[in-house]
N, C-alpha and C positions, 0 to 999 in steps of 0.2 A: 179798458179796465173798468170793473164795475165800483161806483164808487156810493157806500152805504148810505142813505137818507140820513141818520145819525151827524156823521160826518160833515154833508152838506151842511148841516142847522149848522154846525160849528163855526164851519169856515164863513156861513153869512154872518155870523155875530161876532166872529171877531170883526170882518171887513166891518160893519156897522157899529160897531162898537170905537172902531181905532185900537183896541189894544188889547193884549193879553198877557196872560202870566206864562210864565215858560213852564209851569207844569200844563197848562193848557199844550200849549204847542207840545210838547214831549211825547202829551196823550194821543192828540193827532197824529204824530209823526209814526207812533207805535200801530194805531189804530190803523194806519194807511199800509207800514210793514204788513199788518195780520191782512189786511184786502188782499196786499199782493202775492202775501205766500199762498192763499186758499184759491185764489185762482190762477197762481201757478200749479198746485197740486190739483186742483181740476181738470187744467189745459194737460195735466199731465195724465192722469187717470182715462181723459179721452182719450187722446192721444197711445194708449197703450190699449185701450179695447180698439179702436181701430186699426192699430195694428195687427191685433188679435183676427180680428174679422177678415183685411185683409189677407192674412194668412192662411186663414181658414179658405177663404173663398180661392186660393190659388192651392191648396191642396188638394180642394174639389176638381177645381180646375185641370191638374196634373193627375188626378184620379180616373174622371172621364175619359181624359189621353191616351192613357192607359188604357183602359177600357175598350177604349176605339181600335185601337189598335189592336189588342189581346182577338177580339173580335175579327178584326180585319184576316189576322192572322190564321185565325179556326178557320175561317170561311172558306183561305185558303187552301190548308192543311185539307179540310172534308172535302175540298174539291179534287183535291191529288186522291185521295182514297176512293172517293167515289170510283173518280177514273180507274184506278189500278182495282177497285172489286171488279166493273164492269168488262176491263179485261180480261182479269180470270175466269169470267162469268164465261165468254166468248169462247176461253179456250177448253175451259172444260163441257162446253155444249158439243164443241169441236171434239175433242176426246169421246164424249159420249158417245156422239154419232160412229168414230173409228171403231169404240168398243162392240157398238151393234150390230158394225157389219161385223165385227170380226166373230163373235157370237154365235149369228148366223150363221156363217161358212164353218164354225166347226160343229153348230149343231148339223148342218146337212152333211158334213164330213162324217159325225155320231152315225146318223140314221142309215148314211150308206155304208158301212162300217158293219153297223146290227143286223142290216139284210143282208149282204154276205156271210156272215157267222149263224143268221138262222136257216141263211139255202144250207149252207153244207152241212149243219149242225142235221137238218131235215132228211141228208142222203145218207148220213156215215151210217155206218153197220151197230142196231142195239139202241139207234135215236128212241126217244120216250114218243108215247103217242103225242096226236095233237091236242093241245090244253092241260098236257102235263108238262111239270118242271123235270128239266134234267139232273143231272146227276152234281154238276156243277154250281145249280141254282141253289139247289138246295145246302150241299154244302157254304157255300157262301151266305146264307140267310140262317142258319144256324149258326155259323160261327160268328154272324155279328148280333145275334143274341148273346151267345156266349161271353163276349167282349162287354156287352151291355149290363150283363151281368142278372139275364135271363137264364138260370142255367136250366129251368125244366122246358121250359119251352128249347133251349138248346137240344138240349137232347131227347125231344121229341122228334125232331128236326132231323138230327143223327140218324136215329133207328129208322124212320122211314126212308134215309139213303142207303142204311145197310138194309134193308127192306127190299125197297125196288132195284138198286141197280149194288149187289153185293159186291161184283166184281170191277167196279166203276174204282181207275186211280187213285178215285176221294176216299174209299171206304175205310184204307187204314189211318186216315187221320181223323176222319170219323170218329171210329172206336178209340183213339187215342184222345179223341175229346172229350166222348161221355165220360172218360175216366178222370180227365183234367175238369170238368165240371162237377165233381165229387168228391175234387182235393180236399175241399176246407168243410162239405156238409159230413163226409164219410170216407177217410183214407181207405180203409180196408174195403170199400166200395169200388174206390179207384184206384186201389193194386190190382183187382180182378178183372178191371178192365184193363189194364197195363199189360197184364200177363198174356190176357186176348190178343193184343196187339202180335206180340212176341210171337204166340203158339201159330194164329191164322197166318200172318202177315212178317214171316221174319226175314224177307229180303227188303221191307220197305225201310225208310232211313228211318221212321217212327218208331222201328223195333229197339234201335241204340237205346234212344231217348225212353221208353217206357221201360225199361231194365233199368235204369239210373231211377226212375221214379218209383219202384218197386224198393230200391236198397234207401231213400231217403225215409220212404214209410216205413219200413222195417224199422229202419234206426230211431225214426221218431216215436215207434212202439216200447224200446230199449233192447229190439231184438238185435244184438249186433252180430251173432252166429250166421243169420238168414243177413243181414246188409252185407255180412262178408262175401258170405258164396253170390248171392249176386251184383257185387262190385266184379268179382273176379270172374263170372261167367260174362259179364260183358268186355271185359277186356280181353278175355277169348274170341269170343265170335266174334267184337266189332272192332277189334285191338287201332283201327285208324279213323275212328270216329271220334268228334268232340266229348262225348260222351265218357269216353271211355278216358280223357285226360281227367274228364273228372272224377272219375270213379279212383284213379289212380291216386289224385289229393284225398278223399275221404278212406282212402285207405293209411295213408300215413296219418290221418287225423284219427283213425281207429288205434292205431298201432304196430300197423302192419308192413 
């Protein structure tokens, strides 16, 4: 207990004195109360930041734990994934490798494929010279302009197969293309082509179909006289073609 210089003079003069008055002593007794409370409330104020401190420093302490551990844990965590990338790594190197041979064997499965279709293509009766395209080529590279939505190069394409090989399978779907490549720039372009189809080619199955596109043009003109008779001339000639089911619907949708 701290005990104030004050105080001490006191208590020497009274011992040296012999005597005091009881406000003396009362004063002391107060004055010793106030020592004691102030360094109780000191003892206590320490007391309560070192708790503070303490506390703090075990919250650090349970933070780092933490910490360590969180840690510990990733380390672990990335060590399984590593692992399981490096597996997939393995199996899709694996897979690769299956996919290459497999690639292989059907590119040479292709190439032996293509030399057999150009020997015979090379003996049949009417084959194109050497370093011209066939009849099939062409078709086929015209029509995937057409798709592409190349329609003049399409049907450049066309006319040089009804060009060289008139008589070639492809020819009627040929002409039933330039016509279908002039749907939407010139109907009355590709009715004349449609008709073509009909007049050169009317045992092909293109003949159906290009009658049915003749009587949509018609109709889309407001000619419905001409869509009538040729709704009904194909239900004649082609009476068991798809075609002709449909001709049969825009005929009740005429009125008929």
């Amino acid at each position: 207990m701290i005990v104030r210089p004050v105080v001490l003079s006191i208590l020497v003069s009274v011992a040296l004195g012999g005597c005091a008055l009881r406000s003396d002593v009362r004063r002391l007794e107060e004055q010793l109360a106030d020592v004691r409370d102030e360094t109780m409330r000191r003892d206590s104020v320490r007391a309560a930041e070192l708790s503070r401190v303490i506390d703090l420093q075990q919250a650090t302490l349970d933070s780092l734990q933490a910490t360590r551990q969180a840690i510990t844990t990733l380390r672990g965590d990335m060590s399984g994934q590593l692992y399981e990338v490096q597996k997939q790594l393995v199996q899709v190197q694996e897979l690769t490798g299956q996919s290459t041979r497999r690639l292989s064997e059907l590119r040479a499965d292709l190439d032996a494929r293509g030399q057999e279709i150009g020997a015979a293509e090379s003996t049949a009766p009417g084959a194109p010279a050497a370093g011209n395209p066939s009849a099939t080529q062409i078709y086929e590279a015209s029509l995937q302009q057409l798709r592409g939505g190349s329609n003049a190069t399409a049907r450049a394409g066309f006319r040089q197969l009804l060009t060289q090989y008139p008589q070639a399978p492809e020819a009627a779907d040929a002409l039933y293309f330039i016509g279908e490549s002039f749907a939407t720039e010139s109907p009355d372009s590709a009715s004349g082509y449609y008709a073509q189809v009909v007049q050169r080619y009317p045992s092909s199955p293109r003949a159906a179909g290009a009658l049915y596109k003749i009587g949509l043009v018609a109709e889309s003109r407001k000619d419905l006289a001409t869509a009538r008779a040729t709704y009904q001339r194909l239900m004649q000639q082609y009476p068991n073609s798809n075609e002709a089911a449909l001709a049969r619907d825009r005929m009740k949708a005429l009125g008929q």
